[in-house]
C-alpha positions in Angstrom: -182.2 112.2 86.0 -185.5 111.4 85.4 -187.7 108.9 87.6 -187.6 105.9 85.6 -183.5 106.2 85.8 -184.4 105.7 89.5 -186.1 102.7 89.6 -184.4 99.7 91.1 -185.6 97.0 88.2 -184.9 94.2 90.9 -187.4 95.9 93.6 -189.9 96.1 91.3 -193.4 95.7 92.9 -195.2 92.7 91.5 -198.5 94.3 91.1 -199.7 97.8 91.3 -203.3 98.7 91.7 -204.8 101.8 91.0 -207.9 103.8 92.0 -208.3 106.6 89.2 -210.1 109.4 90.8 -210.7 112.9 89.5 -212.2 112.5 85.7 -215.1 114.5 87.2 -213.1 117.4 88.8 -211.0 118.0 85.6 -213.6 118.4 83.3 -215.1 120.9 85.1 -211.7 122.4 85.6 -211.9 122.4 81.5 -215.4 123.9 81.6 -216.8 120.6 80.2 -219.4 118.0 81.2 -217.8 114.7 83.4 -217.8 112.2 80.6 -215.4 114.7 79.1 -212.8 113.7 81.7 -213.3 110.1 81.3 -213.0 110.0 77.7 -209.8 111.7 78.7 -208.8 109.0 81.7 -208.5 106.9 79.1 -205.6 107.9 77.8 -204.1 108.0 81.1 -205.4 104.9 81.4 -202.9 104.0 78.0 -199.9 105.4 78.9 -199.8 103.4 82.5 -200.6 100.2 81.3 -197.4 101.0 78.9 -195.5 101.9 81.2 -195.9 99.5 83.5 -195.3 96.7 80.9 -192.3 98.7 79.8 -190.4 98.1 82.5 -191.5 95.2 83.6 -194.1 95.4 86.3 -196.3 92.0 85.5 -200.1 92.7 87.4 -202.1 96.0 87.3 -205.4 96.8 88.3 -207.3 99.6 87.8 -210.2 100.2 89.8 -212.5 101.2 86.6 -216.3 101.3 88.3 -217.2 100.6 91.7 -221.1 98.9 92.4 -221.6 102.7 94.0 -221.5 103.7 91.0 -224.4 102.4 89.5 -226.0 105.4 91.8 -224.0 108.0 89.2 -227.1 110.1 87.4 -227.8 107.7 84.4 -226.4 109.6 81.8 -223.5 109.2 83.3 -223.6 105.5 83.9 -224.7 105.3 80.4 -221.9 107.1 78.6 -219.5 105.1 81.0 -220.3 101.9 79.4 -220.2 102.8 75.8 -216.7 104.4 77.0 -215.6 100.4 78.5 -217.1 99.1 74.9 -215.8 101.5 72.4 -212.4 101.0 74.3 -212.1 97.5 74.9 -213.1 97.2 71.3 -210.6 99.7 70.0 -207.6 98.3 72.2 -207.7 94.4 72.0 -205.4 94.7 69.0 -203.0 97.0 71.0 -203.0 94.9 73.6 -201.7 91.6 71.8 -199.6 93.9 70.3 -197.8 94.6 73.6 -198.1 90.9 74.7 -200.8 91.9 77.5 -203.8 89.7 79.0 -206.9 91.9 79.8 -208.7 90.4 83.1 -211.8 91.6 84.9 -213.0 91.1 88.2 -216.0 92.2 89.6 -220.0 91.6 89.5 -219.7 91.7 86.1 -223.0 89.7 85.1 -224.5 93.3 86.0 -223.0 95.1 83.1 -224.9 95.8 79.7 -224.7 92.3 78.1 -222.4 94.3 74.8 -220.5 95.2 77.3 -219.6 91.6 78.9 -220.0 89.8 75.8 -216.5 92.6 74.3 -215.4 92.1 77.0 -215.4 88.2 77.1 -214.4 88.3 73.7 -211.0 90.5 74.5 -210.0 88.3 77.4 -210.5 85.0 75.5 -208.0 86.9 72.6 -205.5 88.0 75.3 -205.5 85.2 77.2 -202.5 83.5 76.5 -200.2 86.9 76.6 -197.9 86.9 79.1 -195.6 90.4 79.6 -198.2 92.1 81.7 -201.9 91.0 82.8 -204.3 94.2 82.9 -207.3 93.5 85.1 -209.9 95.9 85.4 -212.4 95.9 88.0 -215.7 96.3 87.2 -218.9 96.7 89.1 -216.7 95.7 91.8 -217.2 95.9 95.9 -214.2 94.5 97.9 -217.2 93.8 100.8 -219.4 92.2 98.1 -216.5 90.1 96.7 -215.8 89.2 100.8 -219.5 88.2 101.3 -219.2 86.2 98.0 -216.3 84.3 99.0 -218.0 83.7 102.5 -221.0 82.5 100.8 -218.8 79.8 98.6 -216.8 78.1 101.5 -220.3 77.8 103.5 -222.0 76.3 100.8 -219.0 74.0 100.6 -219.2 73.1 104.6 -223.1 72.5 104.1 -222.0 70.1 101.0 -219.6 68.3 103.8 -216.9 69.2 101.0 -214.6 70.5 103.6 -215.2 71.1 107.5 -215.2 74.5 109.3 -211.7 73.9 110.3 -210.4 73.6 106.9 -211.4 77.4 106.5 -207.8 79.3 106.3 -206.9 82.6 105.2 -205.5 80.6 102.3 -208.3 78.6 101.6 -210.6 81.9 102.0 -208.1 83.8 99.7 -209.1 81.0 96.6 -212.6 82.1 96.7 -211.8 85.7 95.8 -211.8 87.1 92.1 -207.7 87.8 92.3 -207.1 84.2 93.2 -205.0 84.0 90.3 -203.3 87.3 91.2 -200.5 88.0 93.6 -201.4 90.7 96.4 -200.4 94.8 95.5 -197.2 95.8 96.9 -198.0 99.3 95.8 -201.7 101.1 95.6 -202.2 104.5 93.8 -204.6 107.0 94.5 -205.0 110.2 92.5 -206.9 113.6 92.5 -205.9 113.9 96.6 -208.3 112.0 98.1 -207.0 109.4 101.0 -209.0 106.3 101.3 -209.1 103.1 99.6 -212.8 103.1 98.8 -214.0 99.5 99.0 -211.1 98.6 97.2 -209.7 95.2 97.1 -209.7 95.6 101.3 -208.7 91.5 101.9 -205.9 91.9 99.5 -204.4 95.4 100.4 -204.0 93.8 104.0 -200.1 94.7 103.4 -200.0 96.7 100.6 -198.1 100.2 100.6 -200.6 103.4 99.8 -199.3 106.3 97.7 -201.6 109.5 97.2 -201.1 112.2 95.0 -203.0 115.1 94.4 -202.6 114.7 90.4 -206.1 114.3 88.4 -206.2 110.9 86.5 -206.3 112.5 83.0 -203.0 114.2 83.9 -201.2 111.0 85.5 -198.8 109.8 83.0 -196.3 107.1 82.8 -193.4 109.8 84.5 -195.9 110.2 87.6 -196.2 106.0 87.7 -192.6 105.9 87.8 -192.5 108.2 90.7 -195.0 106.6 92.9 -192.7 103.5 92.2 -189.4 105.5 93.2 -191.4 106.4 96.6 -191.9 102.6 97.5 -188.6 101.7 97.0 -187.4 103.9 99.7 -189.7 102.5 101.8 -189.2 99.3 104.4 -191.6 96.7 104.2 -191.2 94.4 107.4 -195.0 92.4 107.7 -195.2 92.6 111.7 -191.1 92.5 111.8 -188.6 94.8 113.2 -185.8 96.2 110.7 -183.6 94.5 112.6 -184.9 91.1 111.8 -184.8 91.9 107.7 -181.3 92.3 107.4 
């Protein structure tokens, strides 16, 4: 029995986010520059988002480029974005096909104006898709997004629009990028490393981390549906006892 054959479709977690480490290592594994590799993640990159609207999982985020990564040798950098162009521009169509909405968070007014102005241009087509919503986060820091979000409800205090009272973790959670987006119940790390990496850190308060030591351009749709077999058997009580969840 495969994986997939495993999974409980009625424990399904919400949304999945993903940190897709290891383009780098497996092209040199292959004897080839790093941009190799991430013209290869891509694919990967495919087959998940596929998979994930296949059975019915309904938010995934892949963490795509981090703002540390503008500190990547510029050749690198470079051939990164015409990889988020050419791709964007080459799955749009795909996309609609499979009834998925492409979303983006991140300090995206920092990428190469081609690259926001596809970009823009694919989320305004996908928007009203509804099977699966794909966001990608891009030139993203979870501690710049925090600061950001601290910076919005102070400039809301000093425009007397609300008082400091009136700042809640819910009212703190509006101001972030993922708003709109329910919190991971599963997180996925490849290529063996174990840490989160700046990584949506407010919204993986909860969230259940699952490492593997798999390269991304070798993580298919079968290794998905394992990581997703390995949180069901987990037990998720918030603060509780197991006691108090039966």
């Amino acid at each position: 029995m495969g994986f997939k054959e495993q999974i409980d479709l009625t424990r399904l977690p919400e949304h999945i986010a993903i940190i897709m480490d290891g383009n780098g290592r497996w092209a040199k594994n292959q004897g080839k520059f790093r941009v190799f590799g991430h013209e290869n993640g891509v694919l990967s990159v495919k087959d998940i988002v596929e998979g994930c609207a296949d059975i019915g999982v309904k938010y995934l985020t892949i963490y795509a480029f981090s703002k540390e990564n503008w500190n990547r040798p510029a050749e690198e950098v470079n051939a990164l974005m015409e990889i988020f162009i050419s791709t964007i521009n080459q799955e749009t169509p795909r996309l609609t096909a499979n009834n998925i909405r492409l979303n983006a968070i991140g300090d995206t007014s920092s990428l190469p104006q081609k690259c926001i102005d596809d970009l823009k241009d694919a989320m305004d087509k996908t928007a009203h898709n509804t099977r699966c919503t794909l966001t990608i986060a891009l030139s993203y820091s979870a501690k710049w997004e925090i600061v950001d979000a601290a910076k919005k409800l102070a400039q809301k205090v000093l425009d007397k629009e609300i008082g400091i009272e009136d700042i809640t973790e819910e009212n703190f959670s509006s101001q972030l990028s993922t708003y709109n987006i329910p919190d991971p119940e599963l997180m996925i790390r490849t290529s063996g490393e174990h840490r989160i990496s700046n990584f949506l850190l407010w919204q993986m308060a909860y969230t259940e981390l699952y490492f593997t030591e798999t390269l991304w351009p070798d993580f298919r749709r079968e290794d998905l549906f394992e990581a997703i077999v390995d949180y069901q058997k987990r037990e998720r009580r918030f603060g509780k006892i197991s006691e108090q969840l039966n």
